[in-house]
C-alpha positions, -999 to 999 in steps of 0.1 A, spaced: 0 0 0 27 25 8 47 18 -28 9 21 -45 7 59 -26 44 69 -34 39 59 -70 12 78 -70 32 110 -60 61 102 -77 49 89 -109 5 100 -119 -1 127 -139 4 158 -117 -29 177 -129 -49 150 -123 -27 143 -88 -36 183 -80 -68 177 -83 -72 149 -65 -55 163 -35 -64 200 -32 -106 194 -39 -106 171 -2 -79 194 11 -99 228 -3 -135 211 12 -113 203 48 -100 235 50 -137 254 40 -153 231 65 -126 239 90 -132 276 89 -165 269 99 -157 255 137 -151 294 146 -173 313 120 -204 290 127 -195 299 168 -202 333 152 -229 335 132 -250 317 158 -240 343 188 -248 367 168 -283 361 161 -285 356 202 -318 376 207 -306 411 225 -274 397 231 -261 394 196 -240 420 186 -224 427 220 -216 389 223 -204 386 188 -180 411 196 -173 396 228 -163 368 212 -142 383 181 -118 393 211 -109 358 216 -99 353 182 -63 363 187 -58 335 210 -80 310 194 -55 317 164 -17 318 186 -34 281 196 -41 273 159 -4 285 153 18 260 173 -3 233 158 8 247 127 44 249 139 45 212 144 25 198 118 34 220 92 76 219 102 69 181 103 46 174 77 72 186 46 104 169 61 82 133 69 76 137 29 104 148 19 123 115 39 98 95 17 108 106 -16 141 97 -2 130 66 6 138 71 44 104 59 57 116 45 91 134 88 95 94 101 86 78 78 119 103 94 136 95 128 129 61 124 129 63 109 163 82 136 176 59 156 167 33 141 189 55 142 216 61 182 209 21 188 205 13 174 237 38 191 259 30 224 240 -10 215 250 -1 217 288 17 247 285 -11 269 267 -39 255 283 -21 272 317 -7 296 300 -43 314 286 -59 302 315 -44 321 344 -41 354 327 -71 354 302 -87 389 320 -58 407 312 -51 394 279 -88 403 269 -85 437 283 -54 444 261 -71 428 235 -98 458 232 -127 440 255 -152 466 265 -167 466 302 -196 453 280 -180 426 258 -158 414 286 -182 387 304 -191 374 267 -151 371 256 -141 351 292 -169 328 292 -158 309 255 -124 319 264 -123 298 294 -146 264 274 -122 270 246 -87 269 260 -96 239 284 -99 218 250 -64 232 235 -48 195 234 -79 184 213 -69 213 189 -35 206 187 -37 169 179 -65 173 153 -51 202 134 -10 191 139 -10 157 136 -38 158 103 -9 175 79 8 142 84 -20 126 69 -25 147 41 16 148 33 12 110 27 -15 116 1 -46 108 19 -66 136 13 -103 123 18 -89 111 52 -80 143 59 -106 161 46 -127 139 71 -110 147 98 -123 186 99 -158 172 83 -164 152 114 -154 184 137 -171 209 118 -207 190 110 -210 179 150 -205 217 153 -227 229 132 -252 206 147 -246 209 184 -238 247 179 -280 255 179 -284 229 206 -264 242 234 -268 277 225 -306 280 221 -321 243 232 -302 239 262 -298 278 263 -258 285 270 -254 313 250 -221 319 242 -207 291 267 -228 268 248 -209 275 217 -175 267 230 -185 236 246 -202 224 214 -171 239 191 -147 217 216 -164 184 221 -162 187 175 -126 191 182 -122 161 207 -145 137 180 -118 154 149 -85 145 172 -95 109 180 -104 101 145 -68 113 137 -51 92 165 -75 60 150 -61 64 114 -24 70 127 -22 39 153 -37 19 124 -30 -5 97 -38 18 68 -15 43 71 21 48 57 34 65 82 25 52 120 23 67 156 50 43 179 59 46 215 98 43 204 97 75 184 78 101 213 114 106 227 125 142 213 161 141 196 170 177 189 186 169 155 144 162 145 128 189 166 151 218 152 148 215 117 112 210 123 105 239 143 129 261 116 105 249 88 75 252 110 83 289 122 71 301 88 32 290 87 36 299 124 49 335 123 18 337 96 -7 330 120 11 343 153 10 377 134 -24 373 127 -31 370 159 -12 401 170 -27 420 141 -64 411 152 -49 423 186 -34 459 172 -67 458 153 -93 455 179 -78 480 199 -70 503 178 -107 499 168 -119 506 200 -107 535 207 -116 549 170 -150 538 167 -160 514 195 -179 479 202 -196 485 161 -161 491 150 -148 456 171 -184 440 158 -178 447 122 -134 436 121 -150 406 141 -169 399 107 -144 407 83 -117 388 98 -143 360 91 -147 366 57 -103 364 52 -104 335 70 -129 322 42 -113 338 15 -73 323 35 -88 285 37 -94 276 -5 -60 287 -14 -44 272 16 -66 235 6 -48 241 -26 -14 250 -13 -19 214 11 -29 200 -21 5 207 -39 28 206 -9 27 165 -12 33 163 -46 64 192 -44 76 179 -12 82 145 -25 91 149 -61 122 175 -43 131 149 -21 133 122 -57 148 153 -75 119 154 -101 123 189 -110 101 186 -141 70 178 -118 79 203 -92 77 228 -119 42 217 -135 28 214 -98 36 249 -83 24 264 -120 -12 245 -114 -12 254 -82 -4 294 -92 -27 297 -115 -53 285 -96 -50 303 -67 -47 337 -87 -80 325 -105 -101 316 -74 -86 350 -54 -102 374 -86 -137 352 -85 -138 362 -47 -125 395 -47 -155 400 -74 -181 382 -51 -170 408 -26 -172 437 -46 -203 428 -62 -219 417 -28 -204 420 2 -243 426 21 -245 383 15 -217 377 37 -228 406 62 -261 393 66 -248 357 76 -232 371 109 -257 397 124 -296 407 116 -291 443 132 -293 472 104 -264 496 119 -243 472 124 -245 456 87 -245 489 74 -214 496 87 -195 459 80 -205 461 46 -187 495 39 -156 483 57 -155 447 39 -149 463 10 -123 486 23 -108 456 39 -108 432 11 -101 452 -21 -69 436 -26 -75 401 -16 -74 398 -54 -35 392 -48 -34 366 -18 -31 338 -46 2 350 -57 10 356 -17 -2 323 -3 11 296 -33 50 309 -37 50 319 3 38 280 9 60 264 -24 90 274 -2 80 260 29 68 227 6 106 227 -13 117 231 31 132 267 26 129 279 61 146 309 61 126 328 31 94 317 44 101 329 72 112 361 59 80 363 37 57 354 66 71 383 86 74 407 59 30 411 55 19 410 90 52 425 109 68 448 88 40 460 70 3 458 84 10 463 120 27 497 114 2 511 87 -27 499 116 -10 521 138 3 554 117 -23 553 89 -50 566 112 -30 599 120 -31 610 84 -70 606 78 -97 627 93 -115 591 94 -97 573 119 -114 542 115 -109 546 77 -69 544 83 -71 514 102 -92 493 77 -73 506 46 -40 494 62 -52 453 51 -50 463 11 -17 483 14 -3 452 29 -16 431 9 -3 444 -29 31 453 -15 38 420 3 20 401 -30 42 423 -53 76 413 -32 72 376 -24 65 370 -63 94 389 -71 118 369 -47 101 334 -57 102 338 -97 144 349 -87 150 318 -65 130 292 -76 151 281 -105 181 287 -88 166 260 -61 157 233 -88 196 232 -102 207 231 -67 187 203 -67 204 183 -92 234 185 -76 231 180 -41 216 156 -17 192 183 -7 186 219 -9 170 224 25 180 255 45 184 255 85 180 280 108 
């Protein structure tokens, strides 16, 4: 079985391959997006409650996506090497990584889960919780944390099902979380009437059904790659070059997480619990917009990954081209859905006329240049697929760090429309950090594929 699923990588047409990979991994990642944005829609169409608990809630989103991050750390630093060792042929090398990994998500569980507990008041009130958001933003804070391991296996451990080539596997493995969710979401909230505590506990028992799943398939007899005790110890030449792939996808979503922070507060003090309310819903509809074109990028990283690792430069080439192109083509159909729209997605997440007044003006502020995220997301992820840790890196930091968080915070000064600055900072971002990773990737990526040729790898440490 694991020759039949290497061949496959190795040797199938890669369009077909693409497609193959990237529709489950797409439909996984669309579903996925759903565990928080489903949490969101339903509080907000809490009668009298709604819009102050929706933005209650948007204040946790930071942290629910720093927890998302080291998961991402792991599994994404692990996932590329584990394939990359089996287009080597070193199968018995990818079990060990993969159960270091484990061993790394676990102990990283304890330490958030204390971490966010003990000082989640503060970390709110930094955030940009109001006196009356507050109670709403502590009480899924507190459900939602207490379930971090469940997120960290489900979401870390999956991308070393999907780098093996199972992607309706992994596409499962967020179906099953996401449809209990959407299921028990209405059931705790309005049956058993929990409000917004009701949607944490439904969003982490989804989580808990998604990570056991993934343990059951890794343990088991179908798999390439298996879970074993022997391989839990850590060895620091497999955690390092794991965590220096891994920092890339991490910094992405760690600086999300501190731009949502710099957001909300700057928010707050421009324009209040709306302003909070309506970045609460755009940041939902990026995420939307973030989860096709990173399916498609999970899609590819297999095929890249592996066909590196055999020095099959030829289908490295023809798989990072599909995977371009179709990112670039699915970014314009959204941007235009936005443009065209954007009251459709507004009217999922609140029923309140001032409030979706105002969220449809700033989404498309906010997303005008979501248009370019195709060009960001495939090269930014083709390096971290081809294990180039160091320009990911670089690339990760470069749109959230060195770009967005300062315009958040001097953009405002030069409008008479504070809250104007703040939500025109996303598009600057975006274009110039679009414009530059596709100017450094188109320079380096040819360079990378003769390096290839002539070395046993090409894969940069930190």
């Amino acid at each position: 079985m694991a020759q039949s699923q290497t061949n496959r990588l190795g040797e199938e047409r890669v369009g077909k391959l693409l497609f193959q990979l990237a529709v489950p991994a797409i439909t996984a990642q669309i579903i996925n997006a759903l565990y928080n944005i489903v949490d969101r829609i339903y509080i907000g169409h809490i009668p009298d409650i709604g819009a102050t608990a929706l933005t209650g809630v948007g204040i946790t989103f930071p942290i629910i996506l720093l927890i998302a991050a080291f998961s991402s750390l792991i599994g994404m630093g692990g996932g590329p090497r584990a394939s990359i060792k089996m287009g080597e042929g070193d199968y018995a090398g990818a079990e060990r990584i993969m159960g270091n990994c484990f061993a790394l998500l676990l102990g990283i569980s304890v330490v958030l889960t204390a971490f966010f507990l003990l000082f989640q008041r503060p970390l709110l009130l930094l955030f940009g919780a109001s006196a009356d958001s507050l109670p709403y933003a502590m009480q899924y804070m507190t459900i939602y944390v207490s379930g971090t391991i469940f997120v960290q296996l489900a979401l870390g451990l999956n991308s070393f099902i999907t780098t093996q080539g199972f992607a309706k596997t992994s596409m499962f493995t967020v179906i099953i979380g996401a449809g209990l969710n959407i299921v028990l979401d209405p059931v705790f909230i309005f049956v058993f009437q929990m409000g917004v505590q009701g949607a944490a506990v439904a969003t982490v028992l989804s989580q808990a059904i998604s990570s056991i799943w993934v343990l059951w398939f890794l343990f088991g007899k179908r798999t390439i790659l298996k879970l074993r005790p022997k391989n839990f110890r850590l060895n620091h030449k497999i955690v390092l070059p794991v965590l220096a792939l891994g920092l890339s996808p991490f910094i992405m979503q760690a600086t999300e997480s501190a731009v949502n922070i710099v957001l909300n507060s700057s928010l707050q003090r421009y324009g209040g619990d709306t302003a909070v309310g309506a970045m609460t819903i755009c940041s939902s509809v990026m995420q939307v917009a973030f989860m096709p074109l990173t399916g498609l990028a999970q899609g590819a990283q297999p095929i890249v990954s592996f066909n590196f690792g055999a020095k099959q430069n030829d289908r490295v080439k023809k798989a990072f081209h599909l995977l371009f192109l179709s990112s670039i083509a699915f970014s314009m159909l959204f941007w235009l859905a936005l443009m065209l729209f954007p009251n459709a997605f507004v009217r999922l997440f609140t029923p309140e006329v001032d409030l979706a007044s105002f969220t449809a003006w700033a989404l498309r502020i906010y997303m005008s240049m979501c248009l370019v995220l195709g060009v960001q997301c495939s090269c930014q992820q083709t390096f971290v697929a081809i294990g180039q840790a160091k320009t990911s890196l670089f690339l990760a930091l470069l749109r959230k760090v060195f770009l967005l968080i300062p315009l958040i915070l001097f953009l405002p000064h030069f409008f008479a429309d504070k809250v104007l600055g703040v939500f025109l900072a996303e598009p600057i971002a975006d274009f110039l950090a679009a414009t530059t990773t596709g100017l450094i990737f188109f320079i380096r990526f040819r360079r990378l594929l003769a390096k290839n040729q002539t070395k046993s790898t090409a894969i940069e440490s930190i």
